[in-house]
C-alpha positions in Angstrom: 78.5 123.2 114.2 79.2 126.9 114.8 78.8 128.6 111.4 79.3 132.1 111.8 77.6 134.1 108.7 78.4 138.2 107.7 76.1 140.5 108.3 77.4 142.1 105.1 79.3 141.0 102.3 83.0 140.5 102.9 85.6 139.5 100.5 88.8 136.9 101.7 91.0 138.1 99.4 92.9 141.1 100.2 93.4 143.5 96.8 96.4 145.6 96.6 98.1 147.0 93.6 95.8 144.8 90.9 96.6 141.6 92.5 95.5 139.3 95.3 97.0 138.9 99.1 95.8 135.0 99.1 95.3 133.5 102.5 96.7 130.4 103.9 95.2 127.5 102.6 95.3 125.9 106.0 94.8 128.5 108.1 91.2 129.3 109.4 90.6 133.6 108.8 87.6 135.3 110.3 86.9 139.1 108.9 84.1 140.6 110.4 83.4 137.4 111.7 82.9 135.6 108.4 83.8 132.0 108.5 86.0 131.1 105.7 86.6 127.7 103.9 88.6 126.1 101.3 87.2 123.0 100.1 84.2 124.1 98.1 86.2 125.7 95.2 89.7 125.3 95.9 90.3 128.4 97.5 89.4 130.4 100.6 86.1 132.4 100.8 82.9 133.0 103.4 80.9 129.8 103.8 77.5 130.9 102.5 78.9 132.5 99.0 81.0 129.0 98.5 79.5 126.9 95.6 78.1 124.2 97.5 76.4 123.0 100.5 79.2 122.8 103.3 79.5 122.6 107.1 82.3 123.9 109.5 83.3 122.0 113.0 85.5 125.2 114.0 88.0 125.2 115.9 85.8 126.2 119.0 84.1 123.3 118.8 86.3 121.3 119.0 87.5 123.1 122.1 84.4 122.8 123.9 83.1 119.6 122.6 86.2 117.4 121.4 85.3 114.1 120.2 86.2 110.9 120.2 86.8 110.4 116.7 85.8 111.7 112.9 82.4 110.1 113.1 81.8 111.7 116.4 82.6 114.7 114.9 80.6 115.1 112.1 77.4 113.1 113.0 75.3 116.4 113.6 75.5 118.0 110.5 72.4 117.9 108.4 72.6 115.3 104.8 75.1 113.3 107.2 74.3 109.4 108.3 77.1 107.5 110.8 74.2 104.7 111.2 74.0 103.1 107.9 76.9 100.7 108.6 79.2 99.2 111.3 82.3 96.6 109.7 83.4 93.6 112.1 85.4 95.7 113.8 82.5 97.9 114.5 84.0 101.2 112.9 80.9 102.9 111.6 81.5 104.9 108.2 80.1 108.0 107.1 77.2 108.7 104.1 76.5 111.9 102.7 72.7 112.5 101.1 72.1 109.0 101.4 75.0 108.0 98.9 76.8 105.6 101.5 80.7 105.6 102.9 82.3 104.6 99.0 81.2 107.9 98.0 82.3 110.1 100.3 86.2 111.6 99.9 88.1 112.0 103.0 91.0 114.4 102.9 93.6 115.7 105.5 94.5 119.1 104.2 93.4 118.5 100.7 95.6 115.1 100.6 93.2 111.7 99.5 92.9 109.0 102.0 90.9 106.6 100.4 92.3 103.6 99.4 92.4 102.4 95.2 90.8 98.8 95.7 89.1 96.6 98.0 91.8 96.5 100.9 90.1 95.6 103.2 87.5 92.8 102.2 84.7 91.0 104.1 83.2 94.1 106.4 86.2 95.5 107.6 86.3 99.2 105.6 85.2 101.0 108.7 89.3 101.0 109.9 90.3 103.4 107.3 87.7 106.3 109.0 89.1 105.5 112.5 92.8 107.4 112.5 92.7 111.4 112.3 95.2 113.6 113.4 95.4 114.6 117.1 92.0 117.1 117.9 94.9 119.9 119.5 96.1 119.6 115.8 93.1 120.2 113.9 91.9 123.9 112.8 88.7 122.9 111.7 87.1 120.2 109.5 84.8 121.2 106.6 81.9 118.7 105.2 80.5 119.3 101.6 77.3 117.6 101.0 76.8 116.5 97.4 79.3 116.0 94.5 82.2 117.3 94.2 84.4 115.6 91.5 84.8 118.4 89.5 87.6 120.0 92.0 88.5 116.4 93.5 87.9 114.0 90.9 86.8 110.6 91.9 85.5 109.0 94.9 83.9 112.6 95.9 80.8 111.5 94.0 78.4 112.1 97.6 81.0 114.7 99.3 83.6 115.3 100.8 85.2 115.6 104.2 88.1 117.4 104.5 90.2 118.2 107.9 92.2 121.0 108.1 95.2 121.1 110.4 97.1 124.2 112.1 100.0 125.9 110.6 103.0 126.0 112.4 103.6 128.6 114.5 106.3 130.8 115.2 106.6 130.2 118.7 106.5 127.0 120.3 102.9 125.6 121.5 101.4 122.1 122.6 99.2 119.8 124.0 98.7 116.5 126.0 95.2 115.1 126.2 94.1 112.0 128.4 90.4 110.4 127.6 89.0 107.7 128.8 85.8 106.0 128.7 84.1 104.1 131.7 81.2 101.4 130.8 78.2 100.7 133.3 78.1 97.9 132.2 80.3 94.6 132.4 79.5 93.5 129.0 81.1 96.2 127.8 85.0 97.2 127.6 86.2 100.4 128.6 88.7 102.5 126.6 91.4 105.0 126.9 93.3 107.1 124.5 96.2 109.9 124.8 97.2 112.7 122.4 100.2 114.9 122.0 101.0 117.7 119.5 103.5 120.0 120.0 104.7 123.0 117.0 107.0 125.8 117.2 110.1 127.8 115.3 113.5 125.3 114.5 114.7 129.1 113.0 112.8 131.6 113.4 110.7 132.9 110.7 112.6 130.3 108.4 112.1 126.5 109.6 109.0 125.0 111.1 108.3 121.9 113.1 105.6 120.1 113.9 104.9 116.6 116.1 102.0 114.4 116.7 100.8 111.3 118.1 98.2 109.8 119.6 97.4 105.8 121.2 94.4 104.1 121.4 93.3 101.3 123.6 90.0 99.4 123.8 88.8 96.6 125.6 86.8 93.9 124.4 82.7 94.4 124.5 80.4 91.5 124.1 77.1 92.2 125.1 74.2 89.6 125.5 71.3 89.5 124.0 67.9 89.5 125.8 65.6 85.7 125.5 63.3 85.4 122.7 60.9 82.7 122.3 58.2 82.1 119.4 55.7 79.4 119.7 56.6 78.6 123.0 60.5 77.6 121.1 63.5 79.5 122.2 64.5 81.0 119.2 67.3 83.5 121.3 69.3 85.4 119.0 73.1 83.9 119.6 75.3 86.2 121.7 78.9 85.8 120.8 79.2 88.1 117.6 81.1 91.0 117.0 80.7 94.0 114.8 77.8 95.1 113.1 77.4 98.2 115.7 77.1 95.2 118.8 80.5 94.7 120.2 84.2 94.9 119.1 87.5 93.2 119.9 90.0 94.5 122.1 92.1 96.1 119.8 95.0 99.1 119.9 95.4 102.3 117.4 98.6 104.4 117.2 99.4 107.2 114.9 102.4 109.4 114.7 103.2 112.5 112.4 105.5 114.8 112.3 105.9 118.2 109.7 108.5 120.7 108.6 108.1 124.2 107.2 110.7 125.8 105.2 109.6 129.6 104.1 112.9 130.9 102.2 111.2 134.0 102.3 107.7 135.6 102.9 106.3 134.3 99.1 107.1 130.4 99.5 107.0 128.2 101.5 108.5 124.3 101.4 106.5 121.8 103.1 107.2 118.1 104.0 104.6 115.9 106.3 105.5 112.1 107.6 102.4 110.0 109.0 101.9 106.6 110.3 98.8 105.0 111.6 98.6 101.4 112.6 96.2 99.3 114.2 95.8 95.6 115.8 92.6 93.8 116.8 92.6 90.3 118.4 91.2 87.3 116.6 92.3 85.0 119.2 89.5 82.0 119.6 87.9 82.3 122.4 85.2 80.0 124.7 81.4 81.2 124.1 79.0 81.1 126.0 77.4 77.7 125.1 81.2 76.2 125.8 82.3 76.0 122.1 85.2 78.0 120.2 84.9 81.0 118.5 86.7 83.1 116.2 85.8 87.4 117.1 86.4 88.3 113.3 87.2 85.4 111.3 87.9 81.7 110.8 91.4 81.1 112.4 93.0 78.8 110.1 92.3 75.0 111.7 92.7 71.6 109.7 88.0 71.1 110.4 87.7 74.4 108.3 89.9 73.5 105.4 88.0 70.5 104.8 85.0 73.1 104.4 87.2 75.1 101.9 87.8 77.4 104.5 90.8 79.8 106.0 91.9 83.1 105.5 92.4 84.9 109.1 95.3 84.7 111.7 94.8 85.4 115.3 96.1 89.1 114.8 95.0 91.6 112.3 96.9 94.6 111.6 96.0 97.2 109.6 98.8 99.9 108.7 99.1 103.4 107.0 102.5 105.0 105.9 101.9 108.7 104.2 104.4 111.1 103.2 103.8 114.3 101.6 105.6 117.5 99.8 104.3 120.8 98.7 106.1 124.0 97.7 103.5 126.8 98.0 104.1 130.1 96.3 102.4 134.0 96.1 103.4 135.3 92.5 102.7 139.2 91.7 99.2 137.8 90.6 98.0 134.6 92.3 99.5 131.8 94.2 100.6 128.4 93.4 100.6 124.8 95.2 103.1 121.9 93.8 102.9 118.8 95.8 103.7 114.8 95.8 101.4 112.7 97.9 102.6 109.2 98.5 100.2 106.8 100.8 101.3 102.9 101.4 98.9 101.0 103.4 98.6 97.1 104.3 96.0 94.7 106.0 98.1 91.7 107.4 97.0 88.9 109.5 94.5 87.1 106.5 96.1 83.9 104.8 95.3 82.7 101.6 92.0 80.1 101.2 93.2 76.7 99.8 94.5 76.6 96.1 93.1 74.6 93.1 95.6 71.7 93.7 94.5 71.6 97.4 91.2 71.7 96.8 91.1 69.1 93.7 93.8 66.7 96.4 91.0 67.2 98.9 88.1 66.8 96.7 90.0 63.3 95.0 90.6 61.7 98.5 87.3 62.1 99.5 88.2 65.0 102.5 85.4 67.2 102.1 82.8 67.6 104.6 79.6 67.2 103.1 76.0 68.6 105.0 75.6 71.5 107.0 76.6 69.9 110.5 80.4 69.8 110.9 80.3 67.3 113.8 78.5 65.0 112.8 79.7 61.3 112.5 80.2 61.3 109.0 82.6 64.1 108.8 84.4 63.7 112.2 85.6 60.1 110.3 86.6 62.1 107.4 88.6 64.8 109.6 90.4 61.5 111.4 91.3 59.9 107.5 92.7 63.6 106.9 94.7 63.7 109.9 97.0 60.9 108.7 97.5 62.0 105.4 101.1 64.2 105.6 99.9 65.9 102.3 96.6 67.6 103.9 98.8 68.1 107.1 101.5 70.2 105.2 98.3 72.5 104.2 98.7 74.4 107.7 99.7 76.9 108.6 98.3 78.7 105.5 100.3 81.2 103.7 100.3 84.7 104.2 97.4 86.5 101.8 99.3 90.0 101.0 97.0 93.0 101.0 98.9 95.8 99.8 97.9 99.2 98.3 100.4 102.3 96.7 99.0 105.1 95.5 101.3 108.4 94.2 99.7 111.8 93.3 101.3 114.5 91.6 99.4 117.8 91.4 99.4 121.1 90.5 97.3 124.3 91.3 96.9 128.1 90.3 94.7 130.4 91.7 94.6 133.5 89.6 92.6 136.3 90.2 91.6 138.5 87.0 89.7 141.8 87.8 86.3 140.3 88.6 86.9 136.9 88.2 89.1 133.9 89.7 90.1 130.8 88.1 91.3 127.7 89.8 93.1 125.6 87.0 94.8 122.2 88.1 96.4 119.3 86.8 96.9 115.6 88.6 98.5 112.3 87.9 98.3 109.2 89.8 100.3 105.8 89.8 98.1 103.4 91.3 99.3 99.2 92.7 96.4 97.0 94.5 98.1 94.1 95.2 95.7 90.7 97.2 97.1 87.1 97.1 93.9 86.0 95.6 94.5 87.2 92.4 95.5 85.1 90.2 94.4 82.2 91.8 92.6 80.6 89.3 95.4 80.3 87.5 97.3 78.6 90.0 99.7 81.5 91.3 99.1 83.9 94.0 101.7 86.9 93.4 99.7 89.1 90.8 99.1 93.1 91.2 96.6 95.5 89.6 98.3 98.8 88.5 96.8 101.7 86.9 97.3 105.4 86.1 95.0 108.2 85.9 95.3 111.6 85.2 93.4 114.8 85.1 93.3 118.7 84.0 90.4 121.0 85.5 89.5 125.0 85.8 87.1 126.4 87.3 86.4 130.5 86.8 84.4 132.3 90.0 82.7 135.1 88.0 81.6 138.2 90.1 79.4 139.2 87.7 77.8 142.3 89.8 78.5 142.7 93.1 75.9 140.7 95.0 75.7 138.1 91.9 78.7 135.1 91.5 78.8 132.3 89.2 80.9 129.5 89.3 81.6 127.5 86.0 84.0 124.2 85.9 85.1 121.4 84.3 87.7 118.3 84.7 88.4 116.0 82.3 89.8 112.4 83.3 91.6 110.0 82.0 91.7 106.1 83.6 93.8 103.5 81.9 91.1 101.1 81.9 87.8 103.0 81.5 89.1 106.0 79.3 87.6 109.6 79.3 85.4 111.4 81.2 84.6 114.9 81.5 82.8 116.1 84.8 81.2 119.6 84.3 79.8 122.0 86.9 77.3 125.2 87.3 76.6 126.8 90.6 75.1 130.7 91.1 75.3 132.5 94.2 73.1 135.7 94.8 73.6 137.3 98.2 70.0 140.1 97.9 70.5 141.3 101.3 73.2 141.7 104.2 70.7 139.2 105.5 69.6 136.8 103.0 71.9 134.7 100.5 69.9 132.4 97.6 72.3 129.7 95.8 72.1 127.1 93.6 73.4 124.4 90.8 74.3 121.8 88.9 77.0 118.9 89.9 78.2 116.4 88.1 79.5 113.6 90.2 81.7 109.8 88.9 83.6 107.2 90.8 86.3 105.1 89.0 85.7 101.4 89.6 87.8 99.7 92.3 91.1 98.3 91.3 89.7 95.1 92.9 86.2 95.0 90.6 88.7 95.4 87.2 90.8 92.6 87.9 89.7 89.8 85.7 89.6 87.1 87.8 89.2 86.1 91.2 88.9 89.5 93.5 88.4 87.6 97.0 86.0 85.1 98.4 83.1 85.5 100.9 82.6 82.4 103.9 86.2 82.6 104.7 86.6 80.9 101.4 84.1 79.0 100.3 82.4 81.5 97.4 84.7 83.1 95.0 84.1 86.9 93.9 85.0 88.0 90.4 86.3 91.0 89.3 84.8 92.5 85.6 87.1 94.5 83.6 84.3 95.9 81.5 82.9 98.4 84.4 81.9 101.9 83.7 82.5 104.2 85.9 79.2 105.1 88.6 77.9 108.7 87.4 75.3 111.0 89.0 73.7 114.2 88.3 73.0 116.7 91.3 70.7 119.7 91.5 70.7 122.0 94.5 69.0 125.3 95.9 69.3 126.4 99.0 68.6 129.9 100.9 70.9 131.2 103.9 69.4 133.8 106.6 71.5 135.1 109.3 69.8 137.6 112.3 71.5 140.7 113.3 71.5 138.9 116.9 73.5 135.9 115.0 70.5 133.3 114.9 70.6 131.3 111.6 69.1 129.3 109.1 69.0 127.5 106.1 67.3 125.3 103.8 68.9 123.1 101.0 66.3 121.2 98.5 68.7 118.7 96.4 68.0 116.0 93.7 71.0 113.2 92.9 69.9 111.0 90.2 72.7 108.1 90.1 73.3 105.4 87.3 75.5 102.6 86.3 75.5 101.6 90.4 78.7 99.1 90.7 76.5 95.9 92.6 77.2 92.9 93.2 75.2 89.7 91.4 74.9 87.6 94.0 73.1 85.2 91.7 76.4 84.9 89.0 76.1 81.4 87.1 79.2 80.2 86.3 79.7 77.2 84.1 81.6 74.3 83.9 85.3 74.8 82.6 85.2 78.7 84.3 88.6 79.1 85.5 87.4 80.3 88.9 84.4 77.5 89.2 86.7 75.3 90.2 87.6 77.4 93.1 83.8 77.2 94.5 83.1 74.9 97.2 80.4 72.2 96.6 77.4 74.3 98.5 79.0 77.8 97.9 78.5 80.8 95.3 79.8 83.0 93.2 79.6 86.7 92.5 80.4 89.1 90.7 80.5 93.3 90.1 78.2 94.8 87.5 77.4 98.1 86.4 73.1 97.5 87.4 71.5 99.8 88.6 70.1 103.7 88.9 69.1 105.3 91.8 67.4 108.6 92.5 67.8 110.7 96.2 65.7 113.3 96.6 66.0 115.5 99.8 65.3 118.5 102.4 68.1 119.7 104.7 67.4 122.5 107.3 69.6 123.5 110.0 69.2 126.9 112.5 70.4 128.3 115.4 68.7 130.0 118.3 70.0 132.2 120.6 67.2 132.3 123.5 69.6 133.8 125.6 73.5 135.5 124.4 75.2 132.5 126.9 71.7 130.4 126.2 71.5 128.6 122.0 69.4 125.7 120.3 70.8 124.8 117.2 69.1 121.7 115.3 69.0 120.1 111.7 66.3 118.1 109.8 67.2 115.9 107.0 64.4 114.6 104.7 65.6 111.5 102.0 63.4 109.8 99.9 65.5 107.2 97.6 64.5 104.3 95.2 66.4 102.3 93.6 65.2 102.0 90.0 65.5 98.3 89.7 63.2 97.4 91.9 61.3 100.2 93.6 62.9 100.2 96.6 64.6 102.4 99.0 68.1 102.1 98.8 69.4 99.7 101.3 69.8 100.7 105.4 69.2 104.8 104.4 66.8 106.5 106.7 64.0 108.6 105.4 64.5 111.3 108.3 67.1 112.4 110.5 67.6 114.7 112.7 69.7 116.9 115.6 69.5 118.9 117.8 71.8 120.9 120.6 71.1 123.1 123.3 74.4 124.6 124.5 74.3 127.2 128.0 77.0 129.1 128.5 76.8 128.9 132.3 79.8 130.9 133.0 83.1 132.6 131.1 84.6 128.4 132.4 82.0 126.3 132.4 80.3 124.7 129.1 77.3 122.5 129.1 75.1 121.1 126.6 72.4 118.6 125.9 72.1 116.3 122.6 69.7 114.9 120.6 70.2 112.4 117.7 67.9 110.0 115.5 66.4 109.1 112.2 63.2 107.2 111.2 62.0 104.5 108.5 65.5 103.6 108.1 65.3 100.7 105.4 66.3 97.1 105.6 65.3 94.4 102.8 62.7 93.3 101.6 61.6 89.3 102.2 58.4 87.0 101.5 56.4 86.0 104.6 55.0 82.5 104.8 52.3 83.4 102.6 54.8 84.1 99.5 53.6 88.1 99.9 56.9 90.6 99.6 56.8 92.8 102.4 59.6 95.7 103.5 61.7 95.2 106.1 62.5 98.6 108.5 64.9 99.5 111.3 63.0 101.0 114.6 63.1 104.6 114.9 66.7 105.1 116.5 66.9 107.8 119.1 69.9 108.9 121.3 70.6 111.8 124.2 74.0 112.4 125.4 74.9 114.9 128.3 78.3 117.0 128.5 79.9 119.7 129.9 83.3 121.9 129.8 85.1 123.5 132.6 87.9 125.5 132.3 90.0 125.3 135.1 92.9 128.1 133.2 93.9 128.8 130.8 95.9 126.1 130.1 93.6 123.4 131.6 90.3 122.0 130.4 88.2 118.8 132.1 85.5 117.7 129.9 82.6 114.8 130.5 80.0 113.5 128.2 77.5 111.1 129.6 77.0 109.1 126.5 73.0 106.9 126.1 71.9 109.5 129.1 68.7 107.3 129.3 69.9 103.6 129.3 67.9 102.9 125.9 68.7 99.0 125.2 69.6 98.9 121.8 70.2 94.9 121.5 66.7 94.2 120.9 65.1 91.7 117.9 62.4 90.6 116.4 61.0 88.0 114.1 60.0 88.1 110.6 58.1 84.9 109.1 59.7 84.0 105.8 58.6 81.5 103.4 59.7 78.2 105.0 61.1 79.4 108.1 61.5 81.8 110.9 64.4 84.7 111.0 65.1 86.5 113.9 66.6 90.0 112.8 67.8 93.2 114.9 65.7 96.2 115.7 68.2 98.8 115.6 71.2 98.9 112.1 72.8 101.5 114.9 73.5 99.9 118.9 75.5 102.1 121.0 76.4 100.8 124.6 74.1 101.7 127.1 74.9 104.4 129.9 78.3 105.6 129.5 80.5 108.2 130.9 83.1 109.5 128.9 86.2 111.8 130.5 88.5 114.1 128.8 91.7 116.6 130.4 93.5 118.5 128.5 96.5 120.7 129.2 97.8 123.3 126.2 101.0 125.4 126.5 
């Protein structure tokens, strides 16, 4: 990250005649080389006197070193963690100060993209972090680490990410970018993708517009694992999986967006954005290697797995996103103003509903049901041949569609207002929430049942220049949920800047996170084993609440090295977990639903957590053409309930970049990433004694350049896993009663890669 830092005191906001010139909220503005950001109060000001730990990608960056996606982008910034989870499709997810990817709020230009409920169940959140607006498109992308739900309200309980794109321009620019990524291995699927963006005056000085679009194509990767034997016994770790960070389907991403800017005159401005993303990943069955069928992601829908109490996945997923947006912005005498509507649709088809009560009881009756572990065994190949002459069991394929369907409307409103010495940010926000899944409702014997809810909220926060080197920021929002009722979410943060040099801050976050639409529904919420074990939703939830202290010190050189050090304290409570050990009883509406050797679960407000932490991040200039920047992150977390670190965090991470300069064209640099003691589980060995459970100590070096062929043209290569590190290894542990085999690495990027980038601007 390149954040540039004063070397004295600047202010963003322009005075004239008692009031304010206030900058573009989407615009990135250097004075006197001071880096300016929005998200940390709502407003524009220089990144060290912002109330809160944040990062900048700038656009330079992004420039030199674009990136293959968000996570890419954002994976060397101190507090930050990609590695803590891959889904099926094997989109990783971010965490921020060890929170994990539910707690972190991702925004494109202040506009939420997190979903209201569980929309994408069974491992498969990772797709909603995989579509962002074309790189030519961004201006920059800001990450604050820690809470931040007094300006954003829920789901920002860990931090937020928030990317900022350009502002139309008033003459016509654009871009085409081709990238492509070449495997060394055959295991492994190669991958291409292609951007556009292209901006410029409809009327001059009056009407705006903007296009973008990007596609997305990767091949299938299915890498093998290496022979493992124990006791003589080959106990090899089965090959044909996907997800989990190993390999992924073939699948194909498009987005397209396009924008209009209406300024009537120079003090408003009417905006209107339209964005689509969608995305399809194969679940065709396939032949593994032993000679049997597979299914990539989930169980396709076959007449053997309903007599297991299984189904739910067709041979296509699609995931799809439908956003519009409108905003008039406005610069009174004193202060400026922001009135938007933010509508966001998005759907998950391609699952199918698991067999109903009636089916299940019919099945149950006629003595259908497989019974044992062993599906091909004698005993239930003759029950699968009965089944196959009854028409009733046959007219239970194909399965009907399971809709997956979330709405969510905001309507908000902003004023920044500058008074003398102080400026407030006051705010108000209302939104109209619909989670609709085909499961609910089930166990009453119908599958078309939605979960709606409102919310609302009013907030103010007051930047107090108290004397010229001494700010203090004071803020409040107060919520209201439908469901869960009030809460209030108070803030404090001081920032002292003693020297042109050296800038001390400091404070006090509050941090909550509404419940899922899916955990309030009272009833069945979805079912793990493609089926088999119901999940139950609890309408008595609290909300998840946290506490943060911070205090951090900023030094920037004359000769522009930096540094900085952030010690930080979140102590969390009423954790949303799930009780995996949930005993229903006889008569439970959803028991019925459970198969004969399933579960069920359900959400509970359980557990507190404290994460204590060190983040310190620097850059070196050896050199003016020569830097080393690099970042340490220290976490030490426990969950309260049973002493434990909280599951797959590391205890350390770190990065580090050295970036030459070569010449006025040509860019290189060399990276370093890894964290150690990242935590698993915790298991009994085969003497009944509880040991933990650790990840190896993950490293990773990547190799790229820049060159800069004009103006216009840029070729860039990265040469991904420089070393070949083999990240498919596993062990053994020895549990009580038997023997698990488990992987080495939470994290398993594809050996030696090459990745290759062109890009031509205009």
């Amino acid at each position: 990250m390149k954040i540039r830092m004063a070397k004295t005191v600047a202010t963003a906001l322009l005075v004239y005649g008692g009031g304010y010139n206030l900058l573009s909220a989407n615009e990135t503005t250097v004075l006197d080389d001071v880096q300016v950001v929005t998200s940390a109060a709502g407003y524009e000001q220089k990144i060290t006197d912002a109330p809160a730990s944040i990062s900048v990608i700038t656009q330079e960056d992004l420039q030199k070193k674009p990136y293959t996606n968000l996570l890419d982008a954002v994976k060397d910034i101190e507090g930050v963690d990609i590695g803590e989870t891959n889904d099926k499709t094997n989109n990783g997810q971010v965490s921020i100060r060890g929170m994990g990817a539910d707690y972190t709020l991702l925004l494109v230009d202040g506009k939420r993209q997190n979903n209201n409920g569980d929309l994408y169940p069974n491992s498969f959140g990772g797709v909603q972090w995989a579509s962002i607006p074309p790189l030519s498109m961004v201006e920059r992308i800001e990450v604050v680490r820690g809470p931040m739900s007094t300006l954003y309200g829920s789901d920002a309980m860990g931090g937020v990410i928030n990317i900022i794109t350009k502002k139309i321009s008033n003459e016509w620019t654009g871009a085409i970018g081709y990238a492509k990524t070449i495997q060394t291995e055959n295991d492994y699927g190669n991958d291409d993708r292609v951007d556009f963006s292209i901006m410029g005056p409809i009327v001059k000085d009056k009407l705006g517009l903007s296009l973008r679009g990007s596609f997305f194509d990767v091949d299938k990767s299915n890498p093998e694992y290496a022979k493992l034997y124990y006791n003589g016994t080959d106990v090899s770790k089965g090959n044909d999986s996907f997800g989990s960070g190993k390999g992924n389907v073939k699948h194909e991403d498009w987005t397209f967006g396009a924008g209009l800017a209406f300024t009537p005159n120079e003090n408003h401005t009417i905006k209107f954005d339209y964005d689509v993303a969608k995305q399809k990943y194969d679940n065709t069955p396939y032949i593994k290697r032993d000679g049997t069928i597979g299914d990539p992601l989930g169980t396709n829908d076959t007449y053997s797995a309903l007599l297991q109490q299984r189904a739910g996945y067709k041979d296509e997923l699609r995931f799809e996103r439908e956003q519009y947006a409108l905003n008039w912005e406005a610069d009174w005498a004193v202060g400026k103003s922001t009135v938007g509507i933010h509508h966001v649709d998005t759907n998950n088809n391609g699952r199918t509903l698991p067999p109903t009560l009636d089916e299940r009881e019919y099945m149950k009756n006629m003595g259908y049901l497989y019974s044992g572990s062993n599906v091909n065994s004698a005993a239930n190949q003759a029950k699968l041949a009965a089944a196959m002459q009854d028409p009733v069991f046959l007219a239970m394929l194909p399965r009907p569609d399971r809709p997956l369907q979330s709405k969510n409307t905001t309507y908000s409103a902003k004023y920044e207002l500058p008074l003398n010495n102080h400026f407030l940010v006051v705010g108000a926000e209302y939104q109209k929430s619909e989670l609709k899944d085909g499961v609910f409702g089930m166990e009453k014997g119908n599958s078309d049942v939605s979960k709606e809810y409102y919310q609302y909220a009013l907030y103010a926060e007051d930047n107090w220049n108290i004397i010229d080197p001494l700010t203090l920021t004071v803020g409040a929002r107060y919520n209201k949920h439908e469901d869960f009722g009030d809460n209030i979410s108070p803030r404090v943060y001081l920032s002292y800047a003693a020297t042109d040099s050296w800038t001390f801050k400091g404070g006090v976050s509050t941090g909550y996170k509404a419940p899922k639409a899916t955990d309030l529904y009272d009833g069945i919420t979805g079912f793990g084993s493609q089926g088999a074990n119901p999940m139950i939703g609890n309408p008595d939830l609290k909300p998840e609440k946290s506490i943060s202290y911070e205090i951090a010190a900023y030094y920037e050189h004359e000769n522009k090295h930096n540094f900085n050090v952030t010690l930080f304290q979140n102590n969390f409570k009423d954790k949303i977990e799930t009780n995996s050990d949930f005993k229903g009883t006889a008569g439970d509406r959803w028991e019925a639903l459970r198969a004969a050797n399933g579960s069920l679960s359900k959400k509970e407000n359980v557990a507190k957590a404290t994460i204590k932490g060190i983040e310190v991040a620097g850059k070196y200039y050896i050199l003016d053409n020569l830097s080393i920047k690099a970042n340490y992150t220290y976490l030490n977390s426990e969950n309260k309930a049973d002493d434990k670190p909280l599951s797959n965090s590391p205890k350390h991470m770190y990065n580090a970049t050295l970036d030459w300069e070569a010449t006025s064209k040509l860019n290189t640099y060399l990276q370093l990433s890894g964290d150690i003691d990242r935590y698993r589980s915790t298991y009994a060995d085969s003497n009944g004694n509880n040991k933990d459970l650790y990840y190896k100590n993950f490293s990773i070096w990547n190799l790229g350049a820049s060159y800069k062929f004009t103006k216009d043209f840029t070729l860039i290569g990265r040469v991904n896993n420089l070393f070949d590190k083999d990240y498919l290894e596993y062990g053994l542990a020895d549990r009580v009663g038997t023997t698990n085999y488990y992987d080495e690495y939470n994290n398993k990027p594809a050996g030696r890669n090459f990745w290759l980038s062109a890009r031509y601007t205009f």
